[in-house]
C-alpha positions as CSV (number, residue, x, y, z in Angstrom):
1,X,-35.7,-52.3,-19.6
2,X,-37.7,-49.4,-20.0
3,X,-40.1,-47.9,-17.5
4,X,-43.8,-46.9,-18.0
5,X,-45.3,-43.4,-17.6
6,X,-48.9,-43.4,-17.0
7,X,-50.9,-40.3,-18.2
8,X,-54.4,-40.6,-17.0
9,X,-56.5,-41.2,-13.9
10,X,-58.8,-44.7,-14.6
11,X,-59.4,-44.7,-10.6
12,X,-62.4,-43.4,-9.5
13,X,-63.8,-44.0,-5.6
14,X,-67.7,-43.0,-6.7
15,X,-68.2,-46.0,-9.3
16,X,-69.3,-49.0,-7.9
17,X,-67.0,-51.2,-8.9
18,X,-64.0,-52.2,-6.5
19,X,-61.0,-50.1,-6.7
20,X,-58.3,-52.5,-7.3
21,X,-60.4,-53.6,-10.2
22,X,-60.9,-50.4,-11.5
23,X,-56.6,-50.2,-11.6
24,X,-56.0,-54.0,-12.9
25,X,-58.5,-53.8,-15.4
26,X,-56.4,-50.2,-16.4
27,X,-53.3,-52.3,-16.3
28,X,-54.3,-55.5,-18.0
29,X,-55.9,-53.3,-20.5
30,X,-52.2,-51.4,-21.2
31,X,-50.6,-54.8,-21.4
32,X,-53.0,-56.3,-23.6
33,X,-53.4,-53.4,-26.3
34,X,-49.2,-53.1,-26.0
35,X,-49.6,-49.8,-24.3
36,X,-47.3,-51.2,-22.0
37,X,-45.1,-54.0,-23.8
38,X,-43.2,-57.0,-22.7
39,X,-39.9,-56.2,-20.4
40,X,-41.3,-52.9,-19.4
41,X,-41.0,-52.1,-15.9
42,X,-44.2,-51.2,-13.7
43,X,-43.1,-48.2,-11.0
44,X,-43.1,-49.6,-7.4
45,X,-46.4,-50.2,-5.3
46,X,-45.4,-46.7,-3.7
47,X,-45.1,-44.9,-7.3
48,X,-48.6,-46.3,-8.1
49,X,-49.9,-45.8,-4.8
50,X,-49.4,-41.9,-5.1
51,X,-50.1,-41.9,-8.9
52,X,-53.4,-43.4,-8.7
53,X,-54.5,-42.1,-5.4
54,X,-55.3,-45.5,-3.6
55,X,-54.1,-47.5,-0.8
56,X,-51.3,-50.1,-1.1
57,X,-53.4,-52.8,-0.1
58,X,-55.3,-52.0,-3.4
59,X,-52.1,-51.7,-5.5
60,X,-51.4,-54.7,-3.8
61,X,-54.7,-56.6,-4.7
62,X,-54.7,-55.3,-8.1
63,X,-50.8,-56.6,-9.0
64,X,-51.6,-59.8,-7.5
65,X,-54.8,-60.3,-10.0
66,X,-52.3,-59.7,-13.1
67,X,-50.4,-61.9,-11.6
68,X,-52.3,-64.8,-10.7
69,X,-53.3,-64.0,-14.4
70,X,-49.8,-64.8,-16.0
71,X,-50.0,-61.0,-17.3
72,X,-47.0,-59.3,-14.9
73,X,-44.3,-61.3,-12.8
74,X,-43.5,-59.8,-9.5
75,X,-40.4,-60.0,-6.8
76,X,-38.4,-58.5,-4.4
77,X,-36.8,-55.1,-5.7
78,X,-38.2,-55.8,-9.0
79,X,-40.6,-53.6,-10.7
């Protein structure tokens, strides 16, 4: 499976808007358009932690929206 490299920077702390929403709605918004396409893996919680600048917690709450959503499946030493 290939992995994903992100290029830009979606989070922003000043907008109103939550920041694990700001991050799923970049994430569902690579899946949907094929940015990021079926199989491919997503770094770990850590990787996206330091890429996007936010706290695992909102890594956290942002993978779990995409997938309560059906959009990503998640486990244990998966990506």
């Amino acid at each position: 499976m290939k992995t994903y490299q992100f290029e830009e920077r979606p989070v922003d702390p000043s907008k109103s808007l939550p920041l694990h929403h700001q991050l799923s709605a970049h994430l569902r918004a690579q899946i949907v358009n094929h940015s990021l396409p079926p199989g491919t893996l997503l770094p770990s919680e850590a990787q996206l932690q330091e890429r996007y600048g936010v706290s695992r917690s909102v890594v956290r709450q942002a993978l779990g929206a995409l997938t309560s959503e059906g959009l990503i499946d998640r486990g244990r030493g998966r990506g």
